[in-house]
C-alpha positions in Angstrom: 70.9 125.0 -127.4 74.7 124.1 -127.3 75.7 121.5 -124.8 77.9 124.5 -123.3 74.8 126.5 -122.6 72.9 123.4 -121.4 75.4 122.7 -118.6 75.7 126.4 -117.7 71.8 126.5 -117.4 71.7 122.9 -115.2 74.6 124.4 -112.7 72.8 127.6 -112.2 69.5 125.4 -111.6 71.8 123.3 -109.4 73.2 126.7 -107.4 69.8 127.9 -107.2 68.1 124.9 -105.6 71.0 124.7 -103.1 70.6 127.7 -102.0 66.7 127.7 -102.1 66.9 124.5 -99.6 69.6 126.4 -97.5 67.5 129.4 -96.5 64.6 127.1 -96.4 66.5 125.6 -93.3 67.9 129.2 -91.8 66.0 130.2 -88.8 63.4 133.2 -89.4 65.0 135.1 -86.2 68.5 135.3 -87.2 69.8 138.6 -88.5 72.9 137.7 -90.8 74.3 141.2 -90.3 77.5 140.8 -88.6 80.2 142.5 -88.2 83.3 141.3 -90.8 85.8 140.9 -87.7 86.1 138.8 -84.9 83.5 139.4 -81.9 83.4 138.1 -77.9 80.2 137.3 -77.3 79.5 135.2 -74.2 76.5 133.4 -72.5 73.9 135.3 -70.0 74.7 135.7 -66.8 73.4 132.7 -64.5 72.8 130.8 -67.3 75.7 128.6 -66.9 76.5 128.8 -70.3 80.4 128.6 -71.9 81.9 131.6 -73.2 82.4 131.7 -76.9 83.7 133.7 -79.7 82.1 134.4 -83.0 84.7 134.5 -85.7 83.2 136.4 -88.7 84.8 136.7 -92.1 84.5 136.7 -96.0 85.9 134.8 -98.8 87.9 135.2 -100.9 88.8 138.6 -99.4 89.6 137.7 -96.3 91.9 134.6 -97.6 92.6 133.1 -94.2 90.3 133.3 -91.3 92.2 132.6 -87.8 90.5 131.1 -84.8 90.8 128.9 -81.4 89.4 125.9 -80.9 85.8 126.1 -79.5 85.6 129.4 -81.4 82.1 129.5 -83.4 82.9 130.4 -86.9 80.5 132.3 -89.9 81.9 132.7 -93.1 80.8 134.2 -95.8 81.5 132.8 -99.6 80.8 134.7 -102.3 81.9 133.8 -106.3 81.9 135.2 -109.6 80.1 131.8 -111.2 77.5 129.6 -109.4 79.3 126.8 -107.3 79.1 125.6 -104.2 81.8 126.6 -101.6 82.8 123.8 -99.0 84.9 122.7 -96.0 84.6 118.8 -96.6 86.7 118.9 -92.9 83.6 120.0 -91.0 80.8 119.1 -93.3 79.7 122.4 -94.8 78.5 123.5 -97.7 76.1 126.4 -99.2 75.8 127.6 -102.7 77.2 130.6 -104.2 77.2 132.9 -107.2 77.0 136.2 -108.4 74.7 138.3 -106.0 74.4 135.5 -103.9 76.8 135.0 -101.3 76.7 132.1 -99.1 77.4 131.5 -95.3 78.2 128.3 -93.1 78.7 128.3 -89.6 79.9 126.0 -87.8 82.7 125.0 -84.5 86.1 125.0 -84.5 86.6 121.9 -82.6 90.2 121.0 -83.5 93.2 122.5 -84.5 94.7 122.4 -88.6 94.4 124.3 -91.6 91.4 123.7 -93.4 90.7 124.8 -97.5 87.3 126.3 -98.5 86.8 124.8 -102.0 84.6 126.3 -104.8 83.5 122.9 -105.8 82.7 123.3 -109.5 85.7 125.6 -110.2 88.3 123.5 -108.5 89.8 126.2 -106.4 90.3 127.4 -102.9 88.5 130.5 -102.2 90.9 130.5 -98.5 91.3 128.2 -95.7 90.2 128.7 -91.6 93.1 127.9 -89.4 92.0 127.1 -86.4 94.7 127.3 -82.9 95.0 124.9 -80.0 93.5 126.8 -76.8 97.2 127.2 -75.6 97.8 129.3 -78.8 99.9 126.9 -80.1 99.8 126.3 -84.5 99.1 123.1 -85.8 102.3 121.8 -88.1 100.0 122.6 -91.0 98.8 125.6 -90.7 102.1 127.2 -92.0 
């Protein structure tokens, strides 16, 4: 086997077991059907809950994904080549490839411009740019 094939075969392995050990930790319940588009949902009545968005989006496609602080946000990374897609920022990752998109969530909790790197090609797949409350840009999100 050429050295080029072994490496393929150890990142695929790599991809694989990533994302094997992320829907290991996924909660049985959640449906990861959502809608592509930013949704209000907000807590039950009387439960003192805050009210939230979900911010919902794909990448590469969607390129830049635009939210408010407090916002949750879902993304969903997909790739040509096994990688890992990460926003070092916030402290997500999940594993990608052909046929198998990956999704992080996490909460917008201050304002910037922030890259989601394919890690093993090197590139940005898009970038979440995440608003004050008051609406207001951060200088980098330009």
């Amino acid at each position: 086997m050429s050295s080029r094939n072994l490496v393929l075969v150890l990142i695929a392995g790599f991809v694989l077991a990533l994302g094997a050990a992320s829907a290991a930790r996924r909660d049985p319940g959640r449906s990861d059907q959502r809608p592509a588009s930013t949704a209000a949902s907000t807590a039950p009545e009387g439960t003192g809950g805050v009210k939230a968005n979900l911010v919902t989006g794909t990448l590469p496609a969607d390129r830049v994904i635009r939210a408010v602080v407090g916002d949750d946000i879902e993304l969903r990374v997909t790739s040509q080549a096994p990688d890992v897609a990460k926003i070092v920022e916030f402290g997500v990752q999940t594993a990608v490839g052909p046929g198998l998109p990956g999704t992080v969530r996490f909460r917008a909790l201050w304002p910037g411009r922030f890259p989601v790197t394919l890690d093993v090609a090197g590139v940005e797949a898009g970038a979440v740019v995440i608003v004050a409350a008051d609406g207001k840009s951060p200088a980098a999100a330009g």
